[in-house]
N, C-alpha and C positions, 0 to 999 in steps of 0.2 A: 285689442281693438284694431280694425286694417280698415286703412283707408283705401281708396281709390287714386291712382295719381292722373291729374288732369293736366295735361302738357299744351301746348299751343301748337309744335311740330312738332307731337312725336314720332310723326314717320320718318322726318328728317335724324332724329337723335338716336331713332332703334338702326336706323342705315347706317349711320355714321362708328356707333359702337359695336355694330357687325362685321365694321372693316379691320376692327383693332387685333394687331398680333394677339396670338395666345403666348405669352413673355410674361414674364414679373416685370412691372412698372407701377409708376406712379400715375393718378388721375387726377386732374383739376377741372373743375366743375363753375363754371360761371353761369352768372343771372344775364338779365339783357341789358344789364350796365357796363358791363364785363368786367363787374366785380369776382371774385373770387369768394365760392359760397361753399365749397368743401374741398377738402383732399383727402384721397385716402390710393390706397398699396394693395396689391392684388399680383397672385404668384400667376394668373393668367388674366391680362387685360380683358380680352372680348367678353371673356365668360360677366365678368364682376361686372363690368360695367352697364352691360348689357339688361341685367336681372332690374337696375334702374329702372329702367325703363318697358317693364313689363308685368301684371297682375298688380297684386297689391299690397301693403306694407305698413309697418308700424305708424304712426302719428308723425312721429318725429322725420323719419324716409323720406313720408311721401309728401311731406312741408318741404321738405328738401328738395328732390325732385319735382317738384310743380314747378321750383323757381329752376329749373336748368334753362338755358336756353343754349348753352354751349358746352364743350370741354374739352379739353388738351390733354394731353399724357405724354410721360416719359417712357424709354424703354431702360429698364435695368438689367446688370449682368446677372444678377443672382439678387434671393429675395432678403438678403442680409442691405442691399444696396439700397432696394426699396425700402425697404423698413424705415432706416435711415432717412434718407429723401425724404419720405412721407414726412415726418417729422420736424424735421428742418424747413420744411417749404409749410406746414401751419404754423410755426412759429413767423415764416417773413408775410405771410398774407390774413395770418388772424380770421380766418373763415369762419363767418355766423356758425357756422354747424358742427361744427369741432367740439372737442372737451373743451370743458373750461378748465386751465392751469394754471400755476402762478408762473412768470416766466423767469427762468434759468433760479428757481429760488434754490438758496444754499441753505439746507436745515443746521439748524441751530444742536446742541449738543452741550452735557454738564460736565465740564474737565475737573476733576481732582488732581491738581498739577505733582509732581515730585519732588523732592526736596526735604530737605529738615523740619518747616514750616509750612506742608502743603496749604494751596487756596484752594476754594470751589467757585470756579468761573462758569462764564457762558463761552462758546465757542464753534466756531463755524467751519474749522477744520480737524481732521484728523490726524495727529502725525503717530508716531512711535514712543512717544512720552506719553508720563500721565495715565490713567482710569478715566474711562468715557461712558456716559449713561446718556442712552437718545439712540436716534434722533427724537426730538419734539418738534410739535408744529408749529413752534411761532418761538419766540424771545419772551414773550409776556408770563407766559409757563415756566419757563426756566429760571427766570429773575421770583417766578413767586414760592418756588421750590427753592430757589436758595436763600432766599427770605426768611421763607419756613424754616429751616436747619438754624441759619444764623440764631435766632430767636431760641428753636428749642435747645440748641447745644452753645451757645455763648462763643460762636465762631467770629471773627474781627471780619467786621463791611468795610473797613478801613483801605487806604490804597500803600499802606505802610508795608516795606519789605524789610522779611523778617531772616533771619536775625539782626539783620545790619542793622535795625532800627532801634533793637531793646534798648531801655534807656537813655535814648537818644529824643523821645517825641513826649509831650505832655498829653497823657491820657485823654480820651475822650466823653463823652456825658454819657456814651452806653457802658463803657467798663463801672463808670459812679453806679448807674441804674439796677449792675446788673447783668445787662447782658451783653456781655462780651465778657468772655475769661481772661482778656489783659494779659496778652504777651508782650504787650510794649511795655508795661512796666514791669515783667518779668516775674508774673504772679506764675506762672505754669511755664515748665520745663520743656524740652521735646518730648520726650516721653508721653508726659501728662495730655501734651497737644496733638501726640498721634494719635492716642486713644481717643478725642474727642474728634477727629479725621475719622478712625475705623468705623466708631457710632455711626459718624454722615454715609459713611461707605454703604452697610448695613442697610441705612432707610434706606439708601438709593437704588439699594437689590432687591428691598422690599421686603427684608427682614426689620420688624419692628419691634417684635418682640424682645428681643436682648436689647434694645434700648429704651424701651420702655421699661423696665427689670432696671435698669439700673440708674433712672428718672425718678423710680421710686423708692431704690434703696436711698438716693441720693436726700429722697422726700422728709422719709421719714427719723433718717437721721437728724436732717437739718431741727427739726422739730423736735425731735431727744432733745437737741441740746439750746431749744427755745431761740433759735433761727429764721423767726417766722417767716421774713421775709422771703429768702433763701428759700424756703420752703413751699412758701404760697407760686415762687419764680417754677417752680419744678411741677409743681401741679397745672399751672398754664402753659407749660412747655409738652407735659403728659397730655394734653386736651389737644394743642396745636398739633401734636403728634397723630394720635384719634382722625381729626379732620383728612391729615395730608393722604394719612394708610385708607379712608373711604373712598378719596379720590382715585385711586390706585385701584384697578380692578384687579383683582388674582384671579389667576388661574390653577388646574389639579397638572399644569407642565412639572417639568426637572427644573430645578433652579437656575441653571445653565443654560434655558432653552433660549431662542434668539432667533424668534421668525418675522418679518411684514405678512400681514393678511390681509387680502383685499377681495372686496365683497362687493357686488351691484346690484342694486333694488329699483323697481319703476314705482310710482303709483299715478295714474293716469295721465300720462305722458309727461310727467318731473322725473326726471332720471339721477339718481346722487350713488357714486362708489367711495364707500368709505374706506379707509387704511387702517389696521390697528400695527401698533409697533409693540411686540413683545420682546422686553429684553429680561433675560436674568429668571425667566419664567412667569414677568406680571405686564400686563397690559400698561407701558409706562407712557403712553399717550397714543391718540386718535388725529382720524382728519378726515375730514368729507369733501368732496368735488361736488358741487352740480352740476347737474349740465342737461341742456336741452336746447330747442331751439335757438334759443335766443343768446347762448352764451359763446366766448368765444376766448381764446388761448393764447400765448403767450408770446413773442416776436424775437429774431435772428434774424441774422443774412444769411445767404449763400447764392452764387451763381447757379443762376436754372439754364440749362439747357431744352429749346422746347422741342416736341416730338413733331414727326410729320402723320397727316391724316390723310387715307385715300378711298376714297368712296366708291362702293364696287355696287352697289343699290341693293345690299343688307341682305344675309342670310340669317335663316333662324337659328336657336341655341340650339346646342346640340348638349341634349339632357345630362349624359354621361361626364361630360368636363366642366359640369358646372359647379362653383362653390357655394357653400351656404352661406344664404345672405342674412350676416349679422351685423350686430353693433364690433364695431374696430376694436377690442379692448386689447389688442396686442398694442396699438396706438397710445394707447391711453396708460401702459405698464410701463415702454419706453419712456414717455413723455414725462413720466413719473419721476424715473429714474436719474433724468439727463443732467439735474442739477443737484443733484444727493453726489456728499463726500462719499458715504459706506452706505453699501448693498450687502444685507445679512446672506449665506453659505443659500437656507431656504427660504421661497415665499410661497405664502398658501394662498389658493383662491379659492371659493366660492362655487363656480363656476365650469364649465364644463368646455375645455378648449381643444380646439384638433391640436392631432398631436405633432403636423409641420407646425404648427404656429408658435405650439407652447416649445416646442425645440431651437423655433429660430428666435425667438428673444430670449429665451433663457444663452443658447449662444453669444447674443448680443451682451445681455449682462455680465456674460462670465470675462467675456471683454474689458468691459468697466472695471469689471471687480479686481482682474487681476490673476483671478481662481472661478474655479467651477461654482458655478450658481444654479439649480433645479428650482425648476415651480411646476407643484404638482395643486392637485383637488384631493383633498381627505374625504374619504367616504364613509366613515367611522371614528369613533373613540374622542381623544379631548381633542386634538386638531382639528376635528368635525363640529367639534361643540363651538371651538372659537371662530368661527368660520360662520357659523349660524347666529353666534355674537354679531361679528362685524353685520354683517347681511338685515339683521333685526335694526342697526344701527342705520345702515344705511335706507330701510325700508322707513323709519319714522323722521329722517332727515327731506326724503323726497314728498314723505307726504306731508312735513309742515309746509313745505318750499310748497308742495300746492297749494295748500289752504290758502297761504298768503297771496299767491299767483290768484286763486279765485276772488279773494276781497278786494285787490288792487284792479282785478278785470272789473268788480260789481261798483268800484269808487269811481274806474274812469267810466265806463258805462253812463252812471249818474251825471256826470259831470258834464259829458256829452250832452246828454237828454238837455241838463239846464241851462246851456248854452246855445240850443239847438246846433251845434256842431253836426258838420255832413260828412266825416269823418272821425275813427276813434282818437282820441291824443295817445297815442304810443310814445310819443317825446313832445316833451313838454319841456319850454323854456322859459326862465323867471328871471327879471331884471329890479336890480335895485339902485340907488348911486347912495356915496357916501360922501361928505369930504371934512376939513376940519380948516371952517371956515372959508377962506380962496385958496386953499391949497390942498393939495393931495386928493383935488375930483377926480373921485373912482366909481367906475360903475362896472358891477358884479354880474355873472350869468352864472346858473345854476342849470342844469338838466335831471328832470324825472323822464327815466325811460321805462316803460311798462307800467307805473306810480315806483320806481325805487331808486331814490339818489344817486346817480350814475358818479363820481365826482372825478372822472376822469375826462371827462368833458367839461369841467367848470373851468371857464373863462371869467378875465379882468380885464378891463379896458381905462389906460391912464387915460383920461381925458385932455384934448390938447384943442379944443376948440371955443375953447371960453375961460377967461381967466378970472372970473369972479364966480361962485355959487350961482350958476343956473338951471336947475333940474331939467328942463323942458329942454335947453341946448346939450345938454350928458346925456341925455335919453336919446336923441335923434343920431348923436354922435355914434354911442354905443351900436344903435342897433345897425345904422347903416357901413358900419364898419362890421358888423358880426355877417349880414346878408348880402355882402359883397364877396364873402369868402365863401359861396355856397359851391362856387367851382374851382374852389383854389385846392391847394396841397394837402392843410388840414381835414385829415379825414373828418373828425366828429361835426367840422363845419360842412363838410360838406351834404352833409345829412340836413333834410329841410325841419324845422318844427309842424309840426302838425298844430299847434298852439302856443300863443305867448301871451305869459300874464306877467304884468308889472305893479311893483309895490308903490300905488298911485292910483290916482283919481279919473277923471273923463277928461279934463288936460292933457293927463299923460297919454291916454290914451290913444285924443286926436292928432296930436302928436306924433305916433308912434303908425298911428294908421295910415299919414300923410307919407311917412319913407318906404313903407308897404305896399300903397297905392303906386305912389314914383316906382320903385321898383319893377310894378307889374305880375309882383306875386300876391297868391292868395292865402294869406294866413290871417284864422282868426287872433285878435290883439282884447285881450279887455284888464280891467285892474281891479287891483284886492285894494280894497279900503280900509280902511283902520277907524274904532269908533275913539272916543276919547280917551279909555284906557288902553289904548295902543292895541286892543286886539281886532283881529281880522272881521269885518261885520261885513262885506256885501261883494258884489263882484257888479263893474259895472263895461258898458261897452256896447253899439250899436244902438248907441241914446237911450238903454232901458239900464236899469239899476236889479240883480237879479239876488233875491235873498239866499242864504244857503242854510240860516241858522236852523230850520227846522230836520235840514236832515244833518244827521251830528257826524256818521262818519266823513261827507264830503266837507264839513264845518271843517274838520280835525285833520283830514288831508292838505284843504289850502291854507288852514293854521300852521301846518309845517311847513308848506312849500315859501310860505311869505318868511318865518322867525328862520330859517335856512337862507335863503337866499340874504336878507339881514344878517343875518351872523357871518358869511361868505365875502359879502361887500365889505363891510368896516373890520372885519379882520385884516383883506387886503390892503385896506385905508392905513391901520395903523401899522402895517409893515412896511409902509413905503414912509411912513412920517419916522416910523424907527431909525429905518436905513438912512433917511434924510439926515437927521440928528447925530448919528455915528461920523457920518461923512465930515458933515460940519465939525465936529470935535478936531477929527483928523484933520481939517483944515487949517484948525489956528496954529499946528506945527509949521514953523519956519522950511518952505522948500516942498511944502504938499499943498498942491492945487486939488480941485474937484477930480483931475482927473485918475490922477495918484492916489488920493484919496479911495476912488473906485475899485481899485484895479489891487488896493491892498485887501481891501474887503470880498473884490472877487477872491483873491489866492486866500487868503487866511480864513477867510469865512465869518470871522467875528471879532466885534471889537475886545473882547478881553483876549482873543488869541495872538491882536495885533499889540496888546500891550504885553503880554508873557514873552514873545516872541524875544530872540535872540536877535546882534545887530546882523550876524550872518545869513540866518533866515528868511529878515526883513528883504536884505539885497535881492533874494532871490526873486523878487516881485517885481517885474517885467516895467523898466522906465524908471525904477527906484534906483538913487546913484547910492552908492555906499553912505556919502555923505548926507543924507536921505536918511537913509538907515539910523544912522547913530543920532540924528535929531529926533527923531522919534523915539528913539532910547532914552534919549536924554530927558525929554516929555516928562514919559510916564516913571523914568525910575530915579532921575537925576542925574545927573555928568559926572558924580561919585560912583555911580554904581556901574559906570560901560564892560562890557566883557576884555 
């Protein structure tokens, strides 16, 4: 589908990008806020930038371009510079139109450590030691894969170092149960424990067959010799086995093989690149990116140097030095990259890239890596088939990510219509207060942007303007401290709501309308009621009371948006009544005032940290005198017990 892009001065922007060197540099692209709404890297400025602003383009482009009203550029020496730049400068300006990535994330990895007693840990580095299986995409995976193992091969979750510990510690309720083979009490030798290592080894290559094989020799002896238990242990261990090996997708690769694939699929302008990580020849985990409009990428520093622009009153392109205007995915391969320990030898893509491009970040990689790194397209055989994997993958990822993008357009739609709203809520903000009793009034902000929980904009606001339970004074507080910051620093303040609903009545309401009104802004304000069993029954505001139960998905929207924003607030309520109480504790020590108190909680982070803690430790907490120290030692362990 190609849109049309409608500019407000495009004569001025096609002039201005006619004047641009033909060089490798960077572009930045602002709205008429002079926000920053893309970046992207181009081995000849005029051409690339230029194509912007001329014919017609994807969905996503020409969204883009409609909002230009300006842009700047760098000149680089070479396109390894830009590349670079480009990247660095979306991570410091976060441009709506960018990929969406996680920023600088360090992937996680399954270490089988060395040693006499190896463990199988999580881990975020690579060094020279040890067997490494991963990357995976998150910690959540990896902890449930080590889970799995511990369970099926009776490995110790203990934090006990072994051998130093054997017969040193009293077993625990998994050795009683079962599962754990009890090297702390010395049930299994080395030997015995490295064969139950080689087995975890094995799964983790995705050979599960020889452990499974000897799950069941294991089975059916125990039961020879009327073991049942043992026995019955070994057949849920063969089952938990079963599950991990379906998770695991195999491949017809060499067992040795060891590629990233990455794949991008559209379905009507939701865009998602999926990654597959093959290690060892099996698919040992996935990840998907969305991205589209509305998303946006990860943040850094770096000094920018800006370009100069010189207006010569625009010449046309000149067809022959033009680039093809795509999506950046050399962009998006870097970006990928920039927080990953290990970059496997090859990556495969999808996709069909020129061959400067795929040259100059494979360069860039080989950089990273240390060693030579190629990224080719398979056009054939099983590297073709995994490739049509990821791509399959990522084509049902973009098309849920629409589906739901259309139900959340059809909820706010609705919601519009029954509020007669004159604009769509794109951001919506919901207020709650909480407190417990005259203390710890806290009122909560939640943000849905597009209808989907942003919670990187949720705000808390300590209430400091009332010191008894007054809702109506927390609400006026809150909000005119949230719409005073509409031109301050924080960015997501500074973004206006398009709508604000509060968990409260036409009180809260009028309320709420009055610092809005003062203000001089125009946002609609109404509130979600509550019937006697605490759920959500009506929306009121503009002196009318407006029902929603009849249509159940807009019911079931500000059902959530009300028990969220409620869950939001009195979480934060009770973290500050937490931190209260710790403080206090700390207090009743001889020589710790509230503000010592603070400042041991800032450094140590937690009250049991501040009682494990060493008296040397202690010292090192800013205002804390030695003799400080050792009173808080004395606290929590006794005056018998000081180091």
């Amino acid at each position: 589908m190609k849109n049309t892009i409608v500019i407000n001065d495009i004569g001025f922007l096609r002039s201005k990008a006619a004047s641009l060197p033909r060089l490798p540099g960077v572009y930045i692209m602002e709205n008429k806020h002079g926000e920053v709404i893309y970046v992207g890297k181009s081995r000849s400025l005029r051409d690339r930038v230029s194509q912007y602003f001329h014919g017609s383009h994807d969905i996503k482009t020409a969204k883009m371009a409609s909002n230009v009203n300006n842009f700047r550029f760098i000149v680089c020496n070479t396109e390894m510079d830009a590349l670079i730049l480009e990247n660095d400068l979306i991570k410091k300006y976060t441009p709506k139109y960018n990929i969406l990535l996680k920023d600088s994330k360090s992937y996680p990895y399954i270490k089988v450590t060395d040693g006499e007693f190896p463990r199988i840990v999580m881990t975020r580095k690579r060094t020279s030691d040890g067997k490494y299986f991963g990357p995976y995409s998150g910690a959540g995976v990896i902890f449930e894969v080590i889970s799995t193992l511990e369970k099926i091969l009776g490995i110790p979750s203990c934090k006990h170092s072994f051998p130093k510990d054997i017969g040193k510690v009293r077993p625990c309720v998994y050795r009683q149960i079962g599962r754990c083979c009890g090297v702390c009490a010395g049930d299994v030798d080395a030997a015995e424990y490295g064969e139950i290592i080689s087995c975890a080894v094995q799964i983790l290559r995705g050979n599960t067959k020889e452990a499974k094989n000897s799950l069941e020799e294991r089975m059916y002896k125990a039961a020879s010799e009327e073991r049942f238990e043992e026995a019955a242990r070994c057949r849920d261990s063969i089952t938990a086995l079963s599950k991990l090996e379906t998770r695991r997708k195999v491949t017809s690769l060499a067992p040795d093989s060891e590629y990233d694939v990455i794949a991008v699929a559209s379905s009507e302008g939701s865009q998602c690149a999926a990654v597959f990580y093959i290690r060892d020849g099996i698919i040992s985990d996935s990840e998907q990116f969305i991205f589209g409009a509305d998303e946006i990428t990860g943040y850094i520093t770096r000094n920018e140097v800006d370009g100069s622009v010189v207006e010569n009153g625009g010449e046309e392109l000149e067809e022959e030095n033009t680039e093809s205007f795509e999506f950046p995915l050399s962009a998006f391969i870097v970006n990928l990259y920039m927080g990953r320990e290990y970059i496997p030898k090859e990556i495969l893509i999808s996709f069909e890239m020129p061959e400067s491009e795929r040259e100059l970040v494979g360069e860039y990689l080989s950089r990273r890596a240390g060693r030579r790194v190629t990224i080719k397209t398979p056009v054939r055989g099983e590297l073709r088939h995994v490739c049509t994997m990821a791509e399959n993958d990522a084509r049902r990822h973009a098309e849920s990510r629409r589906r739901r993008a259309d139900a959340n357009e059809r909820v706010l739609g609705a919601l519009a219509e029954a509020l007669h709203l004159e604009v769509f809520p794109e951001r919506i903000e919901c207020y709650d207060i909480s407190n417990l009793g005259d203390e710890h009034i806290t009122a909560g902000m939640i943000v849905a942007a597009d209808g989907v929980f942003k919670k990187s904009d949720y705000r808390y606001f300590r209430i400091k303007s009332t010191e008894t339970a007054d809702d109506y004074a927390s609400m006026r507080e809150a909000i005119s401290r949230r719409l005073s910051e509409l031109s301050g620093d924080d960015k997501s303040f500074s973004v206006m709501p398009d709508l604000i609903l509060l968990d409260g009545g036409e009180n809260h309401v009028s309320v709420v309308r009055q610092v809005v009104d003062a203000m001089g802004l125009e946002i609609p304000v109404f509130g979600m009621v509550k019937d006697s069993h605490h759920k959500t029954r009506t929306l009121v505001g503009d002196g009318r009371e407006i029902s929603i139960a009849k249509d159940m998905t807009l019911f079931q929207f500000i059902y959530k948006l009300q028990e969220e924003v409620h869950r939001y607030t009195v979480g934060r309520m009770t973290a500050a009544k937490l931190k209260a109480l710790k403080t206090s504790e700390l207090e009743k020590i001889k020589g710790i005032g509230p503000e010592k108190a603070k400042r041991l909680l800032m450094t140590l982070g937690t009250l049991d940290s501040i009682k494990n803690a060493s008296v040397s430790e202690l010292e090192k907490t800013e205002k804390v005198s030695r003799r400080d120290a050792e009173n808080i030692y004395e606290y929590f362990h006794g005056s018998d017990a000081r180091e």
